[in-house]
C-alpha positions in Angstrom: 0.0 0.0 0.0 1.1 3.5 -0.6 0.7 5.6 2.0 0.1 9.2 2.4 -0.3 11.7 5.3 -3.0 14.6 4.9 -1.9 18.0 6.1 -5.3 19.9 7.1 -7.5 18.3 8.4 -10.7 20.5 6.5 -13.0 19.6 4.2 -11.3 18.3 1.2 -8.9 15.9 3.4 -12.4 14.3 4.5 -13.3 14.5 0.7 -10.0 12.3 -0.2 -9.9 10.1 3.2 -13.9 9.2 2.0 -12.4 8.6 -1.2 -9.5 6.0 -0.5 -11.5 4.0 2.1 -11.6 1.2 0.3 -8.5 1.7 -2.1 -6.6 -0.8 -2.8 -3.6 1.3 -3.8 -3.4 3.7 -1.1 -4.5 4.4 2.4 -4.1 7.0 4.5 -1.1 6.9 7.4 -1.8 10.2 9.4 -3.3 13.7 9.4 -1.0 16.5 10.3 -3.0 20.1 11.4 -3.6 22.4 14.3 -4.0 21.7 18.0 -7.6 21.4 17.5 -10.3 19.0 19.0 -11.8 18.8 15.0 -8.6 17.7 13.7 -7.8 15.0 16.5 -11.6 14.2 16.2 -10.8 13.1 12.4 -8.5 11.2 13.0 -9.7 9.2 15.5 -12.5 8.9 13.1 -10.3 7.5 10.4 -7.8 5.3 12.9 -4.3 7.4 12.0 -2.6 9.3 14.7 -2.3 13.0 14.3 0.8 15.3 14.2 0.8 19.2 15.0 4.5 19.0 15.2 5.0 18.1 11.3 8.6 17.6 11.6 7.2 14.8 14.3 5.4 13.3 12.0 7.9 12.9 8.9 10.4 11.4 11.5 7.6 9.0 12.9 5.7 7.7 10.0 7.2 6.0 6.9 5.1 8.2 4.2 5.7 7.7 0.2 3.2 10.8 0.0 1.6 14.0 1.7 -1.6 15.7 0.2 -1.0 19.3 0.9 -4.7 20.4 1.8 -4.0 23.7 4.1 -5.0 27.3 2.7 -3.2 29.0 -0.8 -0.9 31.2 1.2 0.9 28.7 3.1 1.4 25.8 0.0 5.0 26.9 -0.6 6.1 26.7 2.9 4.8 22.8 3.5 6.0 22.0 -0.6 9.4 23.0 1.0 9.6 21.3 3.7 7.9 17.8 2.2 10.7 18.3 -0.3 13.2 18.5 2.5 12.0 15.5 3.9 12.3 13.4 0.8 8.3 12.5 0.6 6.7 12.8 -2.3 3.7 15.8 -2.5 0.1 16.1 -4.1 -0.8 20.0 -3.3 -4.1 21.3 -3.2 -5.1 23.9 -6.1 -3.9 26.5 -6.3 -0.6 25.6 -6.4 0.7 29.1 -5.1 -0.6 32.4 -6.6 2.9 32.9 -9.0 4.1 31.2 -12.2 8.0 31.6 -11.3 7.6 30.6 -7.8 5.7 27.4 -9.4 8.7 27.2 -11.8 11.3 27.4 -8.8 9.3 24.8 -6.9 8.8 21.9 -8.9 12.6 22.8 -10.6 13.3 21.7 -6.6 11.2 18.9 -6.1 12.8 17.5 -9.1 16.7 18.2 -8.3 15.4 16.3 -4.9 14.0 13.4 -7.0 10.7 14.5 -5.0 7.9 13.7 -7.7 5.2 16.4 -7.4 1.3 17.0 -8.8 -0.7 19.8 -8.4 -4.6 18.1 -7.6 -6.3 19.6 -10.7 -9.4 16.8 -10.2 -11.8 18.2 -12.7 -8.9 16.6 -15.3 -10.0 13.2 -13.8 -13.8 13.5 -13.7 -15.7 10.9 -15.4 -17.9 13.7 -17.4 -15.3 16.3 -18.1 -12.7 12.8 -18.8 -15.8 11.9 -21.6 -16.0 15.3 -23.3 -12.3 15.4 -23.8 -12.5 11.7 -25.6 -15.1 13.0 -27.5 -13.3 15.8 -28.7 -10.6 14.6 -29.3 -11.7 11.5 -31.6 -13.8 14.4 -33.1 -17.3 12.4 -32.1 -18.8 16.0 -32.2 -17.5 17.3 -35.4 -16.0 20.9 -35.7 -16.1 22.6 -33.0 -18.0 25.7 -32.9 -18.5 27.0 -29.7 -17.4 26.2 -25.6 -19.0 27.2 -22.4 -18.3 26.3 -19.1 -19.3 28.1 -15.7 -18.7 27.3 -11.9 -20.8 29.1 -9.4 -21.3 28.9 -5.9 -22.1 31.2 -2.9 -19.0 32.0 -1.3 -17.3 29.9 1.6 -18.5 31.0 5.5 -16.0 28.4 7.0 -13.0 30.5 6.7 -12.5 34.0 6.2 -8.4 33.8 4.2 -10.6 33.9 0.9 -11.6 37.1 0.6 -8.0 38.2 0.9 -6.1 38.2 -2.5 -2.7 38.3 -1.1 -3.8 34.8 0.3 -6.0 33.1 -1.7 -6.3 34.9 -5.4 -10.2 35.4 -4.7 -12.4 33.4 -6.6 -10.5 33.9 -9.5 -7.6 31.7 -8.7 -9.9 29.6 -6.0 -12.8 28.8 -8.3 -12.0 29.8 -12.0 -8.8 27.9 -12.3 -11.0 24.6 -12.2 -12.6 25.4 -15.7 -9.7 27.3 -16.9 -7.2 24.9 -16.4 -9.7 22.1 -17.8 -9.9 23.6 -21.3 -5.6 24.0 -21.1 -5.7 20.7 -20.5 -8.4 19.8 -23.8 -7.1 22.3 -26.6 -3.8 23.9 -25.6 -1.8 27.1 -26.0 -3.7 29.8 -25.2 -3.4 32.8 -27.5 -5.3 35.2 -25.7 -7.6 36.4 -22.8 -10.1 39.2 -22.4 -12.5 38.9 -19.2 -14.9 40.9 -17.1 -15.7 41.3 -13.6 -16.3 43.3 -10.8 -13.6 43.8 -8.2 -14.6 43.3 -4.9 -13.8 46.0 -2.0 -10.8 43.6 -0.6 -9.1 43.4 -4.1 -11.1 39.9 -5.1 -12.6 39.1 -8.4 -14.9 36.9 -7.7 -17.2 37.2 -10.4 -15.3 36.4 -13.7 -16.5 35.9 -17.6 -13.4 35.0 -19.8 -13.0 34.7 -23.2 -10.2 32.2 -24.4 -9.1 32.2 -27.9 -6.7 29.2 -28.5 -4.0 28.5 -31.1 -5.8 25.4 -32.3 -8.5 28.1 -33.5 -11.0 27.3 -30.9 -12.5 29.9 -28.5 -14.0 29.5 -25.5 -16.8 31.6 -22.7 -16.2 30.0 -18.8 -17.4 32.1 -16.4 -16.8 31.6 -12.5 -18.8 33.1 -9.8 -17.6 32.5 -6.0 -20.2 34.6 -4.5 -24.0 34.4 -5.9 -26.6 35.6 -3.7 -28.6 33.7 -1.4 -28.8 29.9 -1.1 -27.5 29.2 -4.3 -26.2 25.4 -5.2 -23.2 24.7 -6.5 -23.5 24.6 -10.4 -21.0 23.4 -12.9 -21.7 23.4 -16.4 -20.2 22.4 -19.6 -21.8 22.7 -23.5 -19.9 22.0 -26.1 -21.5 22.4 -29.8 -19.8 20.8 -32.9 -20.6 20.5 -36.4 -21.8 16.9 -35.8 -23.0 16.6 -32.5 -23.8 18.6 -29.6 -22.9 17.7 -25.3 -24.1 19.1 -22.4 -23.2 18.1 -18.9 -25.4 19.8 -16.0 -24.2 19.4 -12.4 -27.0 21.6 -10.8 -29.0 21.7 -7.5 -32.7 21.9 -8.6 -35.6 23.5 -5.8 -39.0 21.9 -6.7 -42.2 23.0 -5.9 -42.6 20.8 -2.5 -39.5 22.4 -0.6 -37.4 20.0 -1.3 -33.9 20.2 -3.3 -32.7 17.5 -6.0 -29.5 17.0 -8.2 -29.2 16.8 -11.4 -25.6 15.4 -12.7 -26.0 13.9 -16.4 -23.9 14.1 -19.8 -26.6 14.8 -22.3 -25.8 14.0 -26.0 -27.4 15.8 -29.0 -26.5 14.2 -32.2 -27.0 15.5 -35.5 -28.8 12.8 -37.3 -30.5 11.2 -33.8 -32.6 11.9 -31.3 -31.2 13.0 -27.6 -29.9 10.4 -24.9 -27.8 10.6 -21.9 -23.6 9.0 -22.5 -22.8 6.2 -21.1 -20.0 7.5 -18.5 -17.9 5.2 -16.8 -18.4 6.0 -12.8 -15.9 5.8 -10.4 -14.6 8.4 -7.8 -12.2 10.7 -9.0 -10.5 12.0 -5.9 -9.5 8.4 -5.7 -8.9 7.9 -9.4 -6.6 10.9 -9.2 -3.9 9.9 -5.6 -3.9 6.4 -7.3 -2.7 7.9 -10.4 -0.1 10.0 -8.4 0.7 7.0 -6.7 1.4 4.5 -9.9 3.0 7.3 -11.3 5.4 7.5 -8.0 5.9 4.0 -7.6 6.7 3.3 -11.8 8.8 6.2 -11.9 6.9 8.1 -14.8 5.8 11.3 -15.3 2.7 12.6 -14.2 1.4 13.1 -17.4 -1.9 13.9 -16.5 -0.9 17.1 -14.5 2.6 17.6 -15.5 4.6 20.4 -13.7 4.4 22.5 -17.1 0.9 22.3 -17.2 0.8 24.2 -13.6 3.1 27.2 -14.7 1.4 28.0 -17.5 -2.3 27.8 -15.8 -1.4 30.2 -13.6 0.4 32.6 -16.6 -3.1 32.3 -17.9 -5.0 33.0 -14.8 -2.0 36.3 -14.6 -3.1 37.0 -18.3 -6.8 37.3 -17.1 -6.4 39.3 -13.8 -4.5 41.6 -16.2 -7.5 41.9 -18.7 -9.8 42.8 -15.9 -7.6 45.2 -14.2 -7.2 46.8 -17.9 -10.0 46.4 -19.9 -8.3 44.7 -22.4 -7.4 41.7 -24.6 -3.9 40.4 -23.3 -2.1 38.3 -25.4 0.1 35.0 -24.2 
């Protein structure tokens, strides 16, 4: 088994610990955070000891791996010292808020033979994984026209968000997810031009960008952080070719009686056929994604899937588009 500590014991470590229950690959060893009774509470949940003193825990526990789940602004400090400790790292997105400090990081990791992936998951989910296929085996044709959003109120659980200096507002927290997903389907990115309103603490958390690749395609995705009211979390993806159209809705949907349902289906619409849902292979892809990391550790290989290149230039994109709202302007890559 490969095994892999979880520094911050929030949210998403409970997403991935959920997710690798019953792996077969990989289980989790121990959970490093703060002095507090949630974070010892989690672990006892999950039968691995907990570490505050991370140093402790590296000379304790005979890790492969740490996922690096603790806020943006302190990512470079625990890359550093996972790298100094000769353990391989999965870090939480976003990588750190700086292309060149990305660049200097993973040029460590790798003078350290530390192997290193940035946990870009959309790139693994089933319905996103099925729309690049498509594409890509041009099942839809030419294609004509992109759109993707990501919306959701905006996080009440911590308060490090809404400051840029330490989390890139909902720009780099939420719009790097669909952003980074259409990198990873058509490529170079020529240029950017977005709009948004800039929030009182320097945020822009309400984002529409337009992406015009060198492959010729162009793309809308919009990310909102911050909708009004109890708004749930939508994703959305429509893709419109010359031969076929897709659609995939992740929406939370209020009917009449009260209640709230969700709606999470990849909806074909050919051009010579009536509508039906794809067949999408299911699986987990918080799970599908550390097993891949740790395959990829274990053989040696690159991480192709998320390679350290692929994390620089995300983030000179994301620098292209914070430039574009700040200026009113296209900016060129």
């Amino acid at each position: 088994m490969f095994r892999i500590a979880v520094i911050g014991p929030g949210s998403i470590c409970r997403t991935y610990a959920e997710a690798l229950k019953t792996s077969e690959k990989v289980n989790i060893a121990a959970i490093s955070g703060r002095d507090t009774e949630k974070g010892r509470a989690m672990a006892a949940e999950y039968g691995v000891p907990y570490y505050i003193d991370q140093d402790e825990m590296y000379q304790s526990e005979h890790l492969d791996a740490v996922l690096i789940c603790t806020p943006t602004f302190t990512h470079e400090e625990m890359v550093r010292r996972a790298i100094a400790n000769n353990v391989h790292v999965m870090c939480e997105k976003p990588f750190v808020l700086d292309a060149e400090i990305a660049g200097q990081l993973f040029a460590e990791a790798k003078a350290a033979g530390v192997r290193m992936m940035v946990m870009h998951v959309v790139r693994f989910w089933p319905e996103y994984v099925k729309i690049k296929e498509m594409i890509h085996c041009g099942a839809l044709g030419e294609i004509k026209n992109v759109y993707l959003n990501r919306l959701s109120s905006h996080p009440t659980w911590a308060t490090w968000h809404r400051d840029p200096e330490k989390s890139g507002g909902g720009l780099y927290d939420l719009h790097i997810h669909d952003v980074d997903y259409l990198y990873h389907v058509f490529g170079k990115v020529d240029s950017v031009y977005a709009v948004g309103k800039q929030e009182e603490t320097g945020c822009f958390n309400n984002v529409s960008t337009v992406m015009k690749f060198a492959c010729g395609v162009s793309a809308v995705v919009e990310g909102f952080m911050d909708i009004t009211g109890d708004f749930g979390f939508t994703t959305n993806v429509r893709v419109n070719g010359s031969e076929a159209a897709a659609e995939m809705l992740n929406k939370a949907v209020y009917l009449e009686d009260g209640t709230c349902s969700k709606t999470n289906q990849l909806v074909m619409y050919p051009k010579h056929d009536s509508a039906h849902i794809a067949d999408v292979e299911k699986y987990n892809p918080y799970a599908y994604e550390t097993e891949y990391f740790a395959e990829c550790v274990q053989s040696g290989a690159e991480t192709e899937m998320v390679s350290g290149d692929d994390v620089v230039q995300v983030l000179r994109i994301l620098a292209a588009i914070q430039q574009s709202l700040e200026e009113g302007r296209v900016v060129s890559l």
